[in-house]
Residue frames as qw, qx, qy, qz and C-alpha x, y, z in Angstrom:
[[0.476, -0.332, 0.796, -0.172, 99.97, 50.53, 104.87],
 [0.667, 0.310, -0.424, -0.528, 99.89, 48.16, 102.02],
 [0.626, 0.152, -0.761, 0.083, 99.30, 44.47, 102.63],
 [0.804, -0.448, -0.390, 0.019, 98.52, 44.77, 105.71],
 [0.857, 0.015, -0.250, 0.451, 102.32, 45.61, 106.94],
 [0.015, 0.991, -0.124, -0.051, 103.24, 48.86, 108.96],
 [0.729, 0.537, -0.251, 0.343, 106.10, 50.10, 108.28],
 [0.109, -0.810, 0.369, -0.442, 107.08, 50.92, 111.56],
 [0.961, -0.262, 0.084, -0.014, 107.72, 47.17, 112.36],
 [0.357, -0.676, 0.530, 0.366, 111.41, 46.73, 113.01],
 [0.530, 0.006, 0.763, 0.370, 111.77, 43.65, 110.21],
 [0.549, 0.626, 0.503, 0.231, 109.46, 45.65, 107.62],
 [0.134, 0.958, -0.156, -0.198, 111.66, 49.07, 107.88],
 [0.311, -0.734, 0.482, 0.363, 114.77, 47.26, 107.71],
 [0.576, 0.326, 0.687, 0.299, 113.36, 45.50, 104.34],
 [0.552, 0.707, 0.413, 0.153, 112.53, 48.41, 103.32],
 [0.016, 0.970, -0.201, -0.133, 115.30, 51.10, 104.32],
 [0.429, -0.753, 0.499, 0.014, 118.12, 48.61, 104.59],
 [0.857, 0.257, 0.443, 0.053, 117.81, 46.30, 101.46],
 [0.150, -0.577, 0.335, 0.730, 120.15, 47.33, 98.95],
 [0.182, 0.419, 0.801, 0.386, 117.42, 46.45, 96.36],
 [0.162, -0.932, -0.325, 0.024, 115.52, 49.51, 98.20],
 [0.514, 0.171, 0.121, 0.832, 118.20, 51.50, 97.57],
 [0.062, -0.382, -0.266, -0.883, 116.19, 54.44, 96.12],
 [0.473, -0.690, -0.497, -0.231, 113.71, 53.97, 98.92],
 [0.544, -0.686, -0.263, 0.405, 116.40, 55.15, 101.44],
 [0.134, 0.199, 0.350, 0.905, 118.22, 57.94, 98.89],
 [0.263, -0.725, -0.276, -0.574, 114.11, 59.92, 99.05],
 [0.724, -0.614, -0.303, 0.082, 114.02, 58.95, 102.71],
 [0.612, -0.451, -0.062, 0.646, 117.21, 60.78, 103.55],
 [0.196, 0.316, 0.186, 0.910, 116.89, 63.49, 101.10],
 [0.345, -0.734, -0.412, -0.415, 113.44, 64.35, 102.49],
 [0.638, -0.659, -0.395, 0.052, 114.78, 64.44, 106.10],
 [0.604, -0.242, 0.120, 0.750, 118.45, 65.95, 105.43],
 [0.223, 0.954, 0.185, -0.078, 117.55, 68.53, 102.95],
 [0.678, -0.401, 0.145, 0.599, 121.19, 68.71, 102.08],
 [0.007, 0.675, -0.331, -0.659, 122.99, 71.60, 99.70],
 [0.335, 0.418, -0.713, -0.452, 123.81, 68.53, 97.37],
 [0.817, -0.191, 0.229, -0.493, 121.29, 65.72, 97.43],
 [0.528, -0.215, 0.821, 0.006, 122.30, 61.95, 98.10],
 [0.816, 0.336, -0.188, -0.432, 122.09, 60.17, 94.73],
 [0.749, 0.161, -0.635, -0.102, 123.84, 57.19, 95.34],
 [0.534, -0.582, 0.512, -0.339, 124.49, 54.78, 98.77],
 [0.453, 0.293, -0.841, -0.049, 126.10, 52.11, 99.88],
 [0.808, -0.333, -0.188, -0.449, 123.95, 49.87, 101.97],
 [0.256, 0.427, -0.785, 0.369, 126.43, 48.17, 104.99],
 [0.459, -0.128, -0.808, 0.346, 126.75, 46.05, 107.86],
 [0.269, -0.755, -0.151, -0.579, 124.40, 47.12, 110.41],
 [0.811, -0.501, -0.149, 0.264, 126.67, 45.37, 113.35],
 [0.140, 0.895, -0.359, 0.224, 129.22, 47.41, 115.30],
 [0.883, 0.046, -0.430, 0.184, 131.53, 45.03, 116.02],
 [0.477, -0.867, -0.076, -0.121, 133.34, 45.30, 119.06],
 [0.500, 0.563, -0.509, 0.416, 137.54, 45.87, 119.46],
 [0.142, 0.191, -0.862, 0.447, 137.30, 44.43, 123.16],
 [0.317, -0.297, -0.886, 0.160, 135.24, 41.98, 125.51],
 [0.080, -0.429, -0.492, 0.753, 134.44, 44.72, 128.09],
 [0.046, -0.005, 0.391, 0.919, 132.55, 46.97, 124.76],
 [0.571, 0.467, 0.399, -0.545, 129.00, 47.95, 124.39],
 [0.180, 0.166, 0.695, 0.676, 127.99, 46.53, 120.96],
 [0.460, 0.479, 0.276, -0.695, 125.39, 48.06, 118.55],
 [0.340, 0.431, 0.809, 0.211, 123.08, 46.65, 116.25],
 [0.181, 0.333, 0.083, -0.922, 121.48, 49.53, 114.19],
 [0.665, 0.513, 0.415, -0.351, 118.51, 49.45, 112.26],
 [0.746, 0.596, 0.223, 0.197, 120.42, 50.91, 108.84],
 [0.550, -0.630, 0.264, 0.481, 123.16, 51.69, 108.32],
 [0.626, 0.682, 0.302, 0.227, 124.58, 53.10, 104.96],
 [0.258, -0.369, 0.321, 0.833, 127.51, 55.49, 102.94],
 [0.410, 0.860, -0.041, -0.300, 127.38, 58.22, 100.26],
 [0.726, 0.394, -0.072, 0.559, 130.27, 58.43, 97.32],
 [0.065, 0.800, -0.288, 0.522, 131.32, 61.48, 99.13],
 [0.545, 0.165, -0.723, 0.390, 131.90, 59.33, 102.60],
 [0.537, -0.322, 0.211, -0.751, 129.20, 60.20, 105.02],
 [0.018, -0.093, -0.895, 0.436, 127.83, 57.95, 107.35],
 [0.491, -0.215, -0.181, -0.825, 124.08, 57.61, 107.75],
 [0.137, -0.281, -0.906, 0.286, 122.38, 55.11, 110.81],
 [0.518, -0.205, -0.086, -0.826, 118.76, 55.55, 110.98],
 [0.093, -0.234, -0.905, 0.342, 116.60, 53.69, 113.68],
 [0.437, -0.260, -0.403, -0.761, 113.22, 53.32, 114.07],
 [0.208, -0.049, -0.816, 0.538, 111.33, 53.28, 117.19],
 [0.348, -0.597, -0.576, -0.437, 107.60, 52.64, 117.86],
 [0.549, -0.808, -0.212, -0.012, 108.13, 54.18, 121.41],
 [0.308, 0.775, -0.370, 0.410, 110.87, 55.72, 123.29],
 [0.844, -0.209, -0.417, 0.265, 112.74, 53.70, 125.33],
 [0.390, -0.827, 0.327, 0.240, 114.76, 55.58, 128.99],
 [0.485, -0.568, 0.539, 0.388, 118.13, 56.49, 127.78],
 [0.748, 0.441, 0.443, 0.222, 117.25, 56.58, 123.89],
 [0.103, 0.992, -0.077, -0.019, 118.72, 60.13, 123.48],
 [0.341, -0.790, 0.506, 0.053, 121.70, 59.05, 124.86],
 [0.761, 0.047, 0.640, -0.090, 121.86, 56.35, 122.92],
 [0.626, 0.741, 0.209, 0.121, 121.60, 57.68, 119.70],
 [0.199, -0.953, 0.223, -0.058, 124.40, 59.87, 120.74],
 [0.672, -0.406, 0.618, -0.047, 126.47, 56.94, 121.57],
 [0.808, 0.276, 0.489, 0.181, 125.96, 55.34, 118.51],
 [0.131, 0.989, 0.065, -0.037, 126.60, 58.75, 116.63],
 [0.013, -0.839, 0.537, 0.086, 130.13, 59.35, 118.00],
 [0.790, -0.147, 0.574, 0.159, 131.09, 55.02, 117.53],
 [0.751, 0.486, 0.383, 0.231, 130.45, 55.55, 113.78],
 [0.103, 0.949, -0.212, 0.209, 132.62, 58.83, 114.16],
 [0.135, -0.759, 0.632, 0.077, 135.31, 58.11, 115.80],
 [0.747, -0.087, 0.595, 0.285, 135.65, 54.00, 114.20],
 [0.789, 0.608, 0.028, 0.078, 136.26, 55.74, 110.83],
 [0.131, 0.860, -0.488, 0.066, 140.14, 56.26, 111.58],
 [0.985, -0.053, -0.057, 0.152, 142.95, 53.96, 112.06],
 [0.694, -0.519, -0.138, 0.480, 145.58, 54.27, 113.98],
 [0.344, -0.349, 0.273, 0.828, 148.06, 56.40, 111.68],
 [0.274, 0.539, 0.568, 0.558, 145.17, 58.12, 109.76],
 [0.122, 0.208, -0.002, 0.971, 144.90, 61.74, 109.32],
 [0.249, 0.524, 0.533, -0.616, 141.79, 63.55, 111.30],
 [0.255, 0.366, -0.260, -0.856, 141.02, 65.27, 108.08],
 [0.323, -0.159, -0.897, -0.258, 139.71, 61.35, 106.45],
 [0.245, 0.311, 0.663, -0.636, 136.64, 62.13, 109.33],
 [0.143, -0.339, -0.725, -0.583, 133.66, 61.90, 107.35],
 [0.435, -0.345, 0.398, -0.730, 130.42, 63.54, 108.65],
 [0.232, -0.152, -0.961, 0.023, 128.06, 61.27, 110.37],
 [0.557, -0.057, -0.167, -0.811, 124.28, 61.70, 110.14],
 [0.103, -0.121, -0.937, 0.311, 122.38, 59.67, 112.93],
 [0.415, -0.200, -0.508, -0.727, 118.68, 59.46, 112.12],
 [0.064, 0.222, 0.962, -0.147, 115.29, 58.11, 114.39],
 [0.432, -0.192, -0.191, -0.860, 112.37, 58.27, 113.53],
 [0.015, 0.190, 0.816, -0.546, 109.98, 57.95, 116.84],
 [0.393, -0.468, -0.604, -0.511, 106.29, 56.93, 116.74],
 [0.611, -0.624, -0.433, 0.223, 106.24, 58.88, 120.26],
 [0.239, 0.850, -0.287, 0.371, 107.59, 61.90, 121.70],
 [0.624, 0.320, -0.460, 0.544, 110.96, 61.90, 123.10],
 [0.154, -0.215, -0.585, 0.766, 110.75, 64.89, 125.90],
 [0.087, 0.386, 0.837, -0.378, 106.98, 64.75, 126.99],
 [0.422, 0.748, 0.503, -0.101, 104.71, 67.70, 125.43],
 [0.013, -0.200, 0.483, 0.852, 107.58, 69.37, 122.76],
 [0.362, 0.699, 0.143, -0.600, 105.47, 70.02, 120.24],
 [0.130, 0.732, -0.582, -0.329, 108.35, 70.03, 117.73],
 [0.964, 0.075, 0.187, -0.176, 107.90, 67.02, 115.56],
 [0.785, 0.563, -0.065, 0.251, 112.13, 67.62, 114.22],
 [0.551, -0.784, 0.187, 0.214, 114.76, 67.91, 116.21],
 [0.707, 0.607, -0.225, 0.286, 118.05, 68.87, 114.52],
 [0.626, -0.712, 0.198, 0.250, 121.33, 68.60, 116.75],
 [0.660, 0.468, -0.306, 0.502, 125.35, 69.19, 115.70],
 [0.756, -0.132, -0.091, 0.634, 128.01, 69.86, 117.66],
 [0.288, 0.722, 0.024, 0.628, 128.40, 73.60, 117.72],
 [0.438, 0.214, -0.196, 0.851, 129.55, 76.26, 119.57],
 [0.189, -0.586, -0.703, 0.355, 127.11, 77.42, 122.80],
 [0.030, -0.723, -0.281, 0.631, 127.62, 81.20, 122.33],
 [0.070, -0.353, 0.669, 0.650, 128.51, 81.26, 118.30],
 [0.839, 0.352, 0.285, -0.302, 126.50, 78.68, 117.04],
 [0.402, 0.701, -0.544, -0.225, 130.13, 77.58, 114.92],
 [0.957, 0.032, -0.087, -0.275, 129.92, 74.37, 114.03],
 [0.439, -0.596, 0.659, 0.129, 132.60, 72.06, 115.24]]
């Protein structure tokens, strides 16, 4: 904690994950936590507002928000506690940035994935243990990823 400043204050993560001077600060930060095949060497740093496409919508604000050159999605939030109904939430926010990448007469195949991030100063469901939770979409008796 240099300066004084955790980093788990909402305004000093989203200086530091969500500047697009800090670039490289969210590039380690998502390689470290994704562990992908092919690591993330470049991002684009984006709007963190989901704008809504009618009155009656839930908007979201996200902490960071961000693309790869390969078209991934990445929203990472940061939460000194866990708020009721954060699970579901993430979730929520998850499938918005999934299903707003298409327009109307675009092909499913243009689906990019979408990699929805929080890191909680708190546990989620009461004494896990388990300080990583990984989740996808898969197949209950397979385990084949949808």
């Amino acid at each position: 904690m240099i300066l004084g400043i955790c980093p788990t204050v909402d305004f000093a993560f989203k200086k530091t994950f969500g500047d697009p001077a800090n670039s490289q600060a969210l590039i380690s930060l998502l390689n470290a936590i994704l562990e992908l095949a092919h690591p993330i060497t470049l991002v684009t740093i984006k709007n963190p507002f989901n704008y809504k496409d009618f009155a009656e919508d839930k908007p979201s604000i996200l902490d960071v928000k961000a693309t790869d050159t390969q078209g991934a999605i990445f929203h990472i939030e940061m939460q000194v506690s866990a708020p009721a109904g954060l699970a579901q939430r993430l979730a929520f926010y998850a499938c918005e940035l999934y299903a707003g990448q298409l327009s109307e007469s675009d092909p499913y195949t243009r689906l990019c994935p979408v990699y929805s991030i929080c890191l909680l100063n708190d546990t989620l469901w009461g004494a896990d243990p388990t300080s990583h939770h990984r989740f996808r979409l898969a197949d209950t008796q397979t385990g084949r990823i949808l």
